[in-house]
N, C-alpha and C positions, 0 to 999 in steps of 0.2 A: 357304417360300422362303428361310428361315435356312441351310437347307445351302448356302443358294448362296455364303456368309462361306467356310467352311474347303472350300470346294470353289475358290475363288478366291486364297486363302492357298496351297494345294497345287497347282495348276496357275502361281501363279506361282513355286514353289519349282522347279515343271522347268523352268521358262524359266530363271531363273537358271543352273541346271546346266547347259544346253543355250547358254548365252550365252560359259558360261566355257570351255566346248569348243570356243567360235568355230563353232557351229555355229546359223549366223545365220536361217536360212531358217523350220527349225522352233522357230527361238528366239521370233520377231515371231511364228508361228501361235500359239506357247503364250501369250507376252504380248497379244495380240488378247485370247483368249479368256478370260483373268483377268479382263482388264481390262470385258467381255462381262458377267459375273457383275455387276461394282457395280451395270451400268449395269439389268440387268437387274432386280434386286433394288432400284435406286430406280423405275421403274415398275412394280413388285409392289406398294411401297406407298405408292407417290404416292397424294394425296387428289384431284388431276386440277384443283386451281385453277391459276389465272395462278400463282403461285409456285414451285408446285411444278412445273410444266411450264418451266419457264425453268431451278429445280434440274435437272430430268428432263435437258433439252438440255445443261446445261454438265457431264452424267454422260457424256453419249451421243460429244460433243466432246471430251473427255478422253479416254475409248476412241480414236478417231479418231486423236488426237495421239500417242496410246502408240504407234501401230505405225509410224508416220511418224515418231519419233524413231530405232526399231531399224533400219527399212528404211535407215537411211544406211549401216548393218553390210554391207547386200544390196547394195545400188549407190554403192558406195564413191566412184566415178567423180561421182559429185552427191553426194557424203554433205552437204556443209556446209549446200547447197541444201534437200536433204530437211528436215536438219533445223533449220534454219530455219523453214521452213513447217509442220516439226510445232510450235515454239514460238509459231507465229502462231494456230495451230488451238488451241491450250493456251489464249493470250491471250482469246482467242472467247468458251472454257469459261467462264471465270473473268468476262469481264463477263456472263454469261449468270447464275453464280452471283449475283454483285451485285445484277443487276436485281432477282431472287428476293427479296434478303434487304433492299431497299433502301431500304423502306418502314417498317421496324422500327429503322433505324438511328437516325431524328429527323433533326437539324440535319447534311444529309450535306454542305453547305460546310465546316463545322466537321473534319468529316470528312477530307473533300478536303485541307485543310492540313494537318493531322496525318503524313496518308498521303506529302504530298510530303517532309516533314522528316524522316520517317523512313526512308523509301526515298532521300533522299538521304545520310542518314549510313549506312544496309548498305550501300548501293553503295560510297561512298568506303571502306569496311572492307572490301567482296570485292573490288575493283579493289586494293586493294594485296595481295592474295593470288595474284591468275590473271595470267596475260599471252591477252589474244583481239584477235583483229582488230574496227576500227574496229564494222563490220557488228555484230558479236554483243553487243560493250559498248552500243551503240544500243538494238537489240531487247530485251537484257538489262533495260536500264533500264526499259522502256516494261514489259515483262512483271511484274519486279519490286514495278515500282508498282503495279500493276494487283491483285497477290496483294497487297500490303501494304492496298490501299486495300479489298480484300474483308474483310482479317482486320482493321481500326480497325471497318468497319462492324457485320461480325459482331459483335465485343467492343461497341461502342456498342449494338445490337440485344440484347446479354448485361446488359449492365448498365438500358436500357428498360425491356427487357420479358423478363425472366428468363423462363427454361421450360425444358424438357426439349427442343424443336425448339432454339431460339438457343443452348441447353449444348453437346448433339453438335453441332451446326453447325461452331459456333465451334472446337470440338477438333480438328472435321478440316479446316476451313481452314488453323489453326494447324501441322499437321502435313502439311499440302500445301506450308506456306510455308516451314518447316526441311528438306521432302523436299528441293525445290527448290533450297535455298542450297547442300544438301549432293552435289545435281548440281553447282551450278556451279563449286563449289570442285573436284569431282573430275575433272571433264571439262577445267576451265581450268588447273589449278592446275599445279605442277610436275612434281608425280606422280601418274599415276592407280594408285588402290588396290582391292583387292576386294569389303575390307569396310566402305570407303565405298560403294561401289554399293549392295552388300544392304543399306547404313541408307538408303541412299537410296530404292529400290525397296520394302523394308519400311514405311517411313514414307511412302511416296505412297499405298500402297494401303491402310494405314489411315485414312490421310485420306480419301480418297474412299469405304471404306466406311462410315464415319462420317457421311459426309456422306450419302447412299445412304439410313442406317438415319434419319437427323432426317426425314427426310417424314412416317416413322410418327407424329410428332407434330406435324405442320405443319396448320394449322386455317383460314389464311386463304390 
């Protein structure tokens, strides 16, 4: 099931080229099915516990969310709608993640504050970069937190209970969460760039395959 890694590495290589062509239609089928691989390859080698089936779902709901970001590309006319409801479908993932890992974190109050002091100092740091409507700084925050408060717990679950599951885990949270920052900065910002995209795009899906490959070591 390992080929399913650069088999998903190069199917999202054409979507990118296929994106930059403004050719949106086969761009969302290529990123689907990239995105198809992670998810695949976390139920290759899920161990089929309660955690790993809640990782499973926030792989499967990530898929979901990737083509509902692009599709705003395809119905321009609802794009902000679209994707809005693909950052809601993202939001899902990501407490689906949590749930998974949430057990291993200890004192997740502890947690909980951490995550809001922190997700409120990024934010005050990207809000003075981006200019977005009310609606997106909203959603933004809630989503934000929500990755921040995955990656305090992962890192708390890191330092716990060290292993090769809570290692990769945590790297691809960690790199879900600068994917992320490095959409919003390019989507909001002044100018959107190319090769912010591809770090951005590059960095989401090592995250999630990261996250994908820790089942292989997940025991409870």
């Amino acid at each position: 099931m390992y080929f399913l890694i650069p088999l998903c590495l190069c199917i999202m290589a054409a979507f990118i080229c296929m994106e930059k062509q403004e050719k949106y239609v086969p761009a969302v089928v290529l990123k689907g099915l990239a995105s198809l691989c992670f998810v695949v390859l976390g139920m290759k080698l899920s161990p089929g516990t309660s955690a790993a089936k809640m990782i499973t779902a926030g792989l499967l709901l990530g898929c979901i969310a990737d083509v509902l970001l692009n599709l705003r590309y395809v119905f321009q006319e609802k794009g902000q709608l679209v994707f809005l409801l693909g950052i809601l479908v993202f939001l899902s993932g990501h407490i689906a993640y949590l749930l998974g890992i949430m057990r291993m974190a200890g004192n997740f109050i502890i947690c909980f504050v951490l995550a809001l002091i922190l997700t409120a100092l990024l934010m005050k740091w990207i809000f003075a970069r981006i200019e977005a409507k009310t609606a997106f700084k909203i959603f933004g925050i809630f989503y934000i937190g929500a990755v921040v408060l995955l990656n305090v717990c992962a890192f708390a679950g890191l330092f716990m209970a060290p292993s090769m599951f809570t290692g990769i885990f945590t790297a691809g949270a960690l790199l879900f969460l600068v994917s992320d920052i490095v959409l919003i900065l390019n989507t909001f910002g002044p100018e959107q760039k190319f090769i912010l995209r591809v770090t951005n795009l590059s960095l989401y899906y090592a995250g999630q395959i990261l996250i994908a490959l820790s089942l292989l070591y997940l025991t409870v």
